[in-house]
C-alpha positions in Angstrom: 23.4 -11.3 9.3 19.8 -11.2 7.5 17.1 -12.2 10.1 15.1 -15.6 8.4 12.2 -14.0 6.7 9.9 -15.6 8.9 11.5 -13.5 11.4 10.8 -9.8 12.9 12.0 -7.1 16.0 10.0 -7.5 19.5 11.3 -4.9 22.2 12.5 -6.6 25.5 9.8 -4.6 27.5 6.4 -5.9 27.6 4.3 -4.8 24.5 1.3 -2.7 24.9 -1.9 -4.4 25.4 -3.1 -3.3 21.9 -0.3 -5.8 20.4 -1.6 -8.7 23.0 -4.7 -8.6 21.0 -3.1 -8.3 17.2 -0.9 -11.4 19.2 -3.5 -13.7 19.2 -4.3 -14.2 15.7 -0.7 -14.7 14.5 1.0 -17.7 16.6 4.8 -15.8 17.7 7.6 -17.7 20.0 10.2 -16.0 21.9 14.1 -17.0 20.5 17.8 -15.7 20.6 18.5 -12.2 20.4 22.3 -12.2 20.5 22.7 -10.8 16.6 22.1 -7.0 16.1 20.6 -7.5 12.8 17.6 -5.2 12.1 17.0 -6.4 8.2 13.6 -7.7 8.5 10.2 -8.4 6.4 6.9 -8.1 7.2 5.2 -11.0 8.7 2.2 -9.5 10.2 0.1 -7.1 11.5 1.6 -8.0 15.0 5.3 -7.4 14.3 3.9 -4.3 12.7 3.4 -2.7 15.7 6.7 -4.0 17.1 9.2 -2.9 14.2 7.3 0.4 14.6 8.5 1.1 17.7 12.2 0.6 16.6 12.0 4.2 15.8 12.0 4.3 20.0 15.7 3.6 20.2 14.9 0.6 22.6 16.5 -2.7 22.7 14.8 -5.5 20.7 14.5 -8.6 20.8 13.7 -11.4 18.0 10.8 -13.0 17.4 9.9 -15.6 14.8 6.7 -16.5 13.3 6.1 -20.4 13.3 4.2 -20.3 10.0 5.5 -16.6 8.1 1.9 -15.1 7.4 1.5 -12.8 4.3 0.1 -9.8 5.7 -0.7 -8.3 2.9 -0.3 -10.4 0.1 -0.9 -7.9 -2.5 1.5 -9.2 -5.4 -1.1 -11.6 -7.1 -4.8 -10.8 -5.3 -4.8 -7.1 -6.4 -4.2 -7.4 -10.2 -8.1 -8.8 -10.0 -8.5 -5.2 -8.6 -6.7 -3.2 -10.7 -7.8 -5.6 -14.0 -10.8 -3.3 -14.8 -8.3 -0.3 -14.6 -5.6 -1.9 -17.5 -8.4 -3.1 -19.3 -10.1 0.7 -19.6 -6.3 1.8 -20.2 -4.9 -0.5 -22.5 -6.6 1.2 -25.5 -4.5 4.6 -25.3 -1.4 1.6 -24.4 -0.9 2.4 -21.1 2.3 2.5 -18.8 2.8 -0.5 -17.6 2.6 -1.3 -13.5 5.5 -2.0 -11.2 5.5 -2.5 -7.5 7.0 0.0 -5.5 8.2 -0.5 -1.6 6.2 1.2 1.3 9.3 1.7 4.0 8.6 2.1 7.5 10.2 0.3 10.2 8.3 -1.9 8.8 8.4 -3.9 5.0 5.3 -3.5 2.7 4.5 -4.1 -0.3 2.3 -2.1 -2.4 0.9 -3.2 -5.7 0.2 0.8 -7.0 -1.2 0.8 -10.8 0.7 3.6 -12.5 -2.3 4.1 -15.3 -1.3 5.4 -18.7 -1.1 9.6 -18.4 -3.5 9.7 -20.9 -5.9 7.3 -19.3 -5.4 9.8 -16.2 -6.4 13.1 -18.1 -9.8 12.4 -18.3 -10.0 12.4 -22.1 -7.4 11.8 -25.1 -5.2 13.7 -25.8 -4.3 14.5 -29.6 -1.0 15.1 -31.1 2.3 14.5 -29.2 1.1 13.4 -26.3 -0.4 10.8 -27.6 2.0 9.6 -30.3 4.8 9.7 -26.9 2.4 7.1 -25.4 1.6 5.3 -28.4 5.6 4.7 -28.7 6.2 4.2 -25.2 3.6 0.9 -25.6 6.1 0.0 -28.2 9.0 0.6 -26.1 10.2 3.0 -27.9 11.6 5.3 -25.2 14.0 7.5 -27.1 10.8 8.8 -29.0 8.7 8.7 -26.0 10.9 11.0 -24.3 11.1 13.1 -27.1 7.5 13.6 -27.1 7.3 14.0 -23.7 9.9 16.2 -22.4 8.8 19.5 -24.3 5.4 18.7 -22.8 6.6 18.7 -19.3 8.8 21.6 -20.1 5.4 23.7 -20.9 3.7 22.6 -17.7 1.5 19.4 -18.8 1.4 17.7 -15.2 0.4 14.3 -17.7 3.8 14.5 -19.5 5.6 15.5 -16.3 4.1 12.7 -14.4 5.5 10.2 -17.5 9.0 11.5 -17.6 8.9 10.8 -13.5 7.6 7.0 -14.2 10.6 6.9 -16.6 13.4 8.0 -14.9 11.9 6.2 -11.7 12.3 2.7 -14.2 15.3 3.8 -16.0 13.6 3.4 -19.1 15.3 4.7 -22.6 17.0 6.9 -19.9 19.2 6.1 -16.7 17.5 5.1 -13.8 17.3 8.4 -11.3 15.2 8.9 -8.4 16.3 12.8 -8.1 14.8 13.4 -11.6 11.7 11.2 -11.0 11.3 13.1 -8.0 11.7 16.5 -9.8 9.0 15.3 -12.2 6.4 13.9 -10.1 6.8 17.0 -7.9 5.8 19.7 -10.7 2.9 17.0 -11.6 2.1 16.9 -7.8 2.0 20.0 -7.2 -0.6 20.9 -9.7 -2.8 18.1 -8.3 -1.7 15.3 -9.9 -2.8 12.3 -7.1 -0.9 8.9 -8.8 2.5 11.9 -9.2 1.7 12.8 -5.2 1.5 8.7 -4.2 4.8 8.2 -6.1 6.2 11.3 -4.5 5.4 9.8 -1.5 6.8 7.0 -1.7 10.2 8.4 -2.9 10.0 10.5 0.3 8.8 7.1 2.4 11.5 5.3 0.8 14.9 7.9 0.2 15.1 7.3 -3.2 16.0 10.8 -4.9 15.1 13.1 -2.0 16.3 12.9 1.8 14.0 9.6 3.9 11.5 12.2 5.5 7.7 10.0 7.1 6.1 13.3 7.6 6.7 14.9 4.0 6.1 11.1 2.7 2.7 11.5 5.1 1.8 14.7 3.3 1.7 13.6 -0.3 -0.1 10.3 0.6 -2.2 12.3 2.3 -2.8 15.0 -0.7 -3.6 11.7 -3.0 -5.7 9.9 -0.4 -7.9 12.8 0.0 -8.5 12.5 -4.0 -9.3 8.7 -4.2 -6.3 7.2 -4.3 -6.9 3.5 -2.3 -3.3 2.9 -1.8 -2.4 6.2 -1.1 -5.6 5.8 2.1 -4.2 2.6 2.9 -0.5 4.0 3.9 -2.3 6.7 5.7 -4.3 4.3 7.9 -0.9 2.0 8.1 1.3 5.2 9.0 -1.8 6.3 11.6 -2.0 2.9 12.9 1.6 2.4 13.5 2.5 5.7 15.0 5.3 6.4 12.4 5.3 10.6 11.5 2.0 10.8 13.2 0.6 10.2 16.5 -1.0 6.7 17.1 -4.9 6.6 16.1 -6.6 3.9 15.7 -9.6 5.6 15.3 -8.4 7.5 12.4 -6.5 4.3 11.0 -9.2 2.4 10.4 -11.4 5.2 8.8 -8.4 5.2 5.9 -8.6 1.5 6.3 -12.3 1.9 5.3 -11.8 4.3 2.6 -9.8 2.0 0.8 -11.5 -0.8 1.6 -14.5 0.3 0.5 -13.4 0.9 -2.8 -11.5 -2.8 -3.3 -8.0 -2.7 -1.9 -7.3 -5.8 -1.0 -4.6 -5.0 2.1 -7.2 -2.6 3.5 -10.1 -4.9 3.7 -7.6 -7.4 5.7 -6.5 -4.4 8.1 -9.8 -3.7 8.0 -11.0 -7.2 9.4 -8.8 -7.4 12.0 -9.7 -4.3 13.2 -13.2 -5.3 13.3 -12.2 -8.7 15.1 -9.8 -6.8 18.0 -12.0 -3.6 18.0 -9.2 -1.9 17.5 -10.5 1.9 16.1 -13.7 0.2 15.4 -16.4 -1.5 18.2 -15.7 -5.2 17.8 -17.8 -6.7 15.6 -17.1 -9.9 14.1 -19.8 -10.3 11.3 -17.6 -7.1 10.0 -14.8 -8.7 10.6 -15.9 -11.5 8.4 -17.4 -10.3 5.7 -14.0 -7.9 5.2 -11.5 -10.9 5.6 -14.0 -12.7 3.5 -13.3 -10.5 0.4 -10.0 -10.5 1.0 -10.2 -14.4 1.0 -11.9 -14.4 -2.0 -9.1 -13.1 -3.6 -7.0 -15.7 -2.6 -5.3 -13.7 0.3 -3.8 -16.3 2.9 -3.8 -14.8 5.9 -7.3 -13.5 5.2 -8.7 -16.8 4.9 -6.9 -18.4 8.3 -7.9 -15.1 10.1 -11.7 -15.2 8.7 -11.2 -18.8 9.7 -10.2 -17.6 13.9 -13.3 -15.1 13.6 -15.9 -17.7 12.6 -14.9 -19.8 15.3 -16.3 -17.2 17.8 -20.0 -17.0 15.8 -22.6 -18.7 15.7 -24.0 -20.1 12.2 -26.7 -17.3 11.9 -23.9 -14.4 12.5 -21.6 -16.7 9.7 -24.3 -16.7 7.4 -25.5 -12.7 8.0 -21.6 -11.6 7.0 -21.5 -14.3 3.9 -24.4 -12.8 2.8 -23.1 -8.7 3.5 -19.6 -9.6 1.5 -22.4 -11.4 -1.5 -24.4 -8.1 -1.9 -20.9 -5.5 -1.1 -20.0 -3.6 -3.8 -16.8 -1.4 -5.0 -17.3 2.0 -4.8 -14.7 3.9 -6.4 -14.0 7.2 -5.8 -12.7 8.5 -8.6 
């Protein structure tokens, strides 16, 4: 049986204090655990830290979610993020973007904007390279991978990264997570950060190589160190979670920040609440605002109810301090 999808895992025993807090913004009631089902989907930050713990071997119980929140409702809010990037890209026609899972005990989705390789080398790129791309905007795969392949062959971590997105697509070739993960790893390994996320997230996921957190931890590590925002944002989840690294809050919500601070959208509502239960952070609800504000802003639901909670314990001078901190914040990207 599939659990309702406004549905999640609670353990029997009482749930640490930490949880209590993340409790109180999202509404939960106890109901009937007689099925053993464990296929579940993300419904908050709150049954984040329960599924979590399913790693624990306990027994669980289930818990639905009166009104499902999104948690992070990536799929629509962060193409305003990632909208400058395709626009930069889409002269050198660009690779398109997909969205690819984050596993955990936990469901996420993560929007991650697989740029064009040429938009990623930091200049064009005459001669094959660029007629691959140019033909791979046409869907013209067979030429593409043509192109491509003898790159990758000599070592070009661009043309390596390219055949990974393809076989990871199954475009002009079947689709094979083994061979992505061959590619991105030669691209990743000579520093490539969007190859090192997507190796990641093969690692995080199973898909090619054997389900390993830790070695999924590594890469997202690698590529959060070099800018990457979603890459900091699975860091900060994976730290705040406790899943293939000791729980830290403290350290969560300094990725949290990271990514936040340059636009990702699921960050800057981690980031909020983190700010509104002082969880990693002192509690501080004009932060807390102003982040779930910008998240609101982009039409992220569970942003706006949550900013909505926060403002009911301000006053109008600490509402109108954070709307004017999230008026005046600015991106900062970097990379």
């Amino acid at each position: 049986m599939i659990l309702p999808t406004n549905c999640f895992v609670k353990k029997n025993a009482d749930l640490s204090s930490d949880f209590s807090i993340w409790q109180s913004y999202f509404p939960f009631r106890r109901v009937d655990s007689s099925s053993g089902s464990r296929h579940v989907r993300l419904g908050s930050i709150g049954d984040m830290l329960a599924k979590a713990r399913i790693r624990a071997n306990a027994q669980w119980s289930f818990v639905c979610v009166r009104k499902r929140p999104s948690a992070v409702n990536l799929s629509r809010a962060a193409r305003d993020k990632q909208a400058a990037i395709v626009a930069t890209a889409a002269r050198a026609a660009p690779i398109a973007r997909r969205q690819l899972r984050f596993p955990m005990p936990i469901v996420l989705l993560v929007l991650l904007a697989l740029a064009s390789p040429l938009s990623m080398a930091g200049g064009a790129v005459a001669g094959p390279f660029e007629d691959a791309q140019a033909a791979h905007s046409r869907r013209d795969y067979a030429t593409a991978l043509r192109l491509w392949r003898p790159l990758a062959d000599q070592g070009n971590a661009e043309a390596q990264y390219a055949l990974g997105f393809m076989y990871d697509g199954g475009q002009g070739v079947p689709k094979n997570y083994a061979r992505a993960a061959k590619w991105w790893r030669l691209a990743a390994d000579q520093g490539h950060t969007f190859a090192q996320y997507n190796l990641g997230t093969l690692y995080d996921n199973g898909n090619g190589v054997p389900q390993n957190k830790a070695e999924a931890l590594k890469w997202y590590h690698l590529a959060a160190e070099r800018g990457n925002d979603g890459a900091q944002f699975n860091v900060g989840v994976l730290h705040f979670a406790g899943v293939a690294v000791s729980e830290n809050r403290i350290e969560a919500a300094k990725w949290f920040r990271r990514a936040a601070d340059q636009g990702h959208i699921g960050a800057q509502v981690y980031l909020g609440l983190c700010y509104a239960t002082g969880l990693g952070v002192p509690q501080d609800n004009i932060q807390a605002y102003m982040w779930l504000s910008l998240a609101a802003a982009r039409s992220d639901q569970d942003a706006i109810s949550n900013r909505n909670r926060v403002a009911q314990q301000m006053t109008p001078a600490q509402i109108a301090e954070a709307q004017k901190l999230a008026v005046e914040w600015k991106s900062k990207p970097e990379r």
